[in-house]
Residue, then its C-alpha position, 0 to 999 in steps of 0.5 A: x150534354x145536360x141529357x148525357x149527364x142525365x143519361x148517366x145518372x140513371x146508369x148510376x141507379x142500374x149500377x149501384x142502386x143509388x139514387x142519381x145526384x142532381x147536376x150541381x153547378x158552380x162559377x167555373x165548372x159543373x158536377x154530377x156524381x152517382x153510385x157509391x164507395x171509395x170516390x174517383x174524379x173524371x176531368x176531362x180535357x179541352x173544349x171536351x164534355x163529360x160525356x167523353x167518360x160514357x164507357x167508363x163511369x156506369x161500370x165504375x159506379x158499381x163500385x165507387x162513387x163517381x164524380x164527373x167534372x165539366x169546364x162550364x162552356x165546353x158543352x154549349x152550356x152557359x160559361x159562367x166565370x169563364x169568360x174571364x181568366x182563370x178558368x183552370x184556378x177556378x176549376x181546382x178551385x172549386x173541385x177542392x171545395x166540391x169535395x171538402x163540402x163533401x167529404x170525398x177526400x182523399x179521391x183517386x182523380x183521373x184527368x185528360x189533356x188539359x183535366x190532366x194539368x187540372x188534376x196536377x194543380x189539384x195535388x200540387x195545391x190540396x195534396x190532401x184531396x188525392x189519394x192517386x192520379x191518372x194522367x191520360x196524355x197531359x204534361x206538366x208543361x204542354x208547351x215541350x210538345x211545340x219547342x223541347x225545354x221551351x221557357x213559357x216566355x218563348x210559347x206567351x206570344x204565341x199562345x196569345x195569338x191562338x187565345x184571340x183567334x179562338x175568342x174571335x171565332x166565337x159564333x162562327x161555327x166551322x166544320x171544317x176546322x173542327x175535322x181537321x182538329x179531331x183528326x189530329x187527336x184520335x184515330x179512329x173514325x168514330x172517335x174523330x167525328x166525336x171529338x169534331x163535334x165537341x169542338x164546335x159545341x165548345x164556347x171557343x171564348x172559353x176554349x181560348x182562355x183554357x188553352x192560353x193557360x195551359x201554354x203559360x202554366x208550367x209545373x215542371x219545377x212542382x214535380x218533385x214536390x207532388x208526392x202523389x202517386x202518379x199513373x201516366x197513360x200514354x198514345x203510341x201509334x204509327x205517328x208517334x212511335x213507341x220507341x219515341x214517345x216512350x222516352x219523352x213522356x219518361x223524360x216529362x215525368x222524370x222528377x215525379x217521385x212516383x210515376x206508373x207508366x202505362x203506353x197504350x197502342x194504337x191510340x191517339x190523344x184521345x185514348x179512352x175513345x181510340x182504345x176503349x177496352x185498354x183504357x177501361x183495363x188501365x183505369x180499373x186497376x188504377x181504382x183498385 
């Protein structure tokens, strides 16, 4: 994913005509930033790379500059740090750091499934590092998807169980699991082959540790205290009908004091790849 990151950059020149900063890596996660203007961050989700923003960041770099996060281990690079625990800490961390360093805040920060949770923490933790949020299908507490009101305590084991499954299977690649895993997540083809192959790119050791922290990180009693106005884009398909999930992504966000609500149809948990031309529209007015 180095050469998408590189692919992008020069987007950024076309776009902006700025030159492309360089990849910068750190323990726990990697950065490249292009283009010019108020700053938007894109994080994305499990085992997913940055490439995941492809349709987005070029045209976005003509007005903003574009801060595009990769969880070090989830593009076939080298995991660094995140072989240990800590892989989400130390990706806000950073991100804090990256953008102090920088003078880039406030930032508007758009965060998917696991990017979502990371962009939580980051408000919750640095309210001063984000003007806004784009939460694209991530909850305060993704365990309520498995059991309703689940306490983390109830999910630890089993989380456990999933973490040492996926570190067990390091090195041993299988297509299968990947399709049948991609197929559950996004609905079209296309977008099913794509997320099939990030998956098996991922370092699962890295992927299983990430996981094992989303499922005991619970922000649900943090809500009311994240003052940051929030914009929550979510799937409604055949599967997950709108008059369903309407009222639960509602009902997860209840406490937040500011929440924009954007359903996008037709789409699955990988919307921005389901629906790129609704995501595209729903991420341009959020930068406004």
């Amino acid at each position: 994913m180095r050469f998408s990151a590189l692919i992008l950059a020069a987007l950024f020149v076309s776009a902006a005509d700025a030159a492309p900063a360089p990849e910068h890596r750190f323990a726990h996660i990697s950065v490249v930033s292009g283009g010019s203007g108020s700053p938007v961050v894109l994080i994305p989700g499990l085992s997913t790379p940055r490439s995941v923003w492809d349709d987005v960041a070029p045209e976005l770099a003509r007005n903003h500059r574009i801060i595009l996060v990769q969880i070090n281990g989830f593009a076939g690079d080298d995991p660094g740090a995140n072989l240990k625990p800590g892989v989400i800490s130390g990706a806000v961390d950073e991100l804090h750091s990256y953008l102090a360093a920088n003078k880039l805040r406030p930032a508007k920060i758009v965060g998917h499934s696991l990017g979502g949770l990371a962009a939580l923490e980051l408000a919750k933790t640095h309210p001063e590092d984000a003007s806004a949020l784009m939460i694209v299908d991530a909850l305060p507490y993704v365990g309520d998807i498995f059991v309703p009101n689940a306490a983390v305590a109830q999910l630890e084991p089993q989380a456990k169980a999933m973490r040492d499954q996926m570190i067990a299977s390091f090195g041993k690649s299988d297509s299968a699991i990947a399709t049948r895993t991609a197929s559950g997540m996004a609905l079209t083809p296309a977008a099913r082959a794509k997320v099939a192959s990030w998956i098996e790119m991922a370092d699962s050791r890295v992927a299983g540790k990430a996981m094992y922290e989303d499922l005991t990180t619970d922000l649900r009693p943090d809500m009311a205290a994240i003052g940051t106005p929030i914009t929550l884009v979510f799937p409604y398909s055949k599967a997950m009908p709108k008059e369903k999930a309407e009222p639960f992504y509602h009902g997860e966000y209840a406490k937040a004091p500011k929440v924009t609500y954007v359903p996008i149809a037709d789409s699955a948990h990988f919307v921005m790849l389901d629906q790129p031309q609704a995501f595209a529209a729903a991420l341009a007015e959020f930068v406004k």
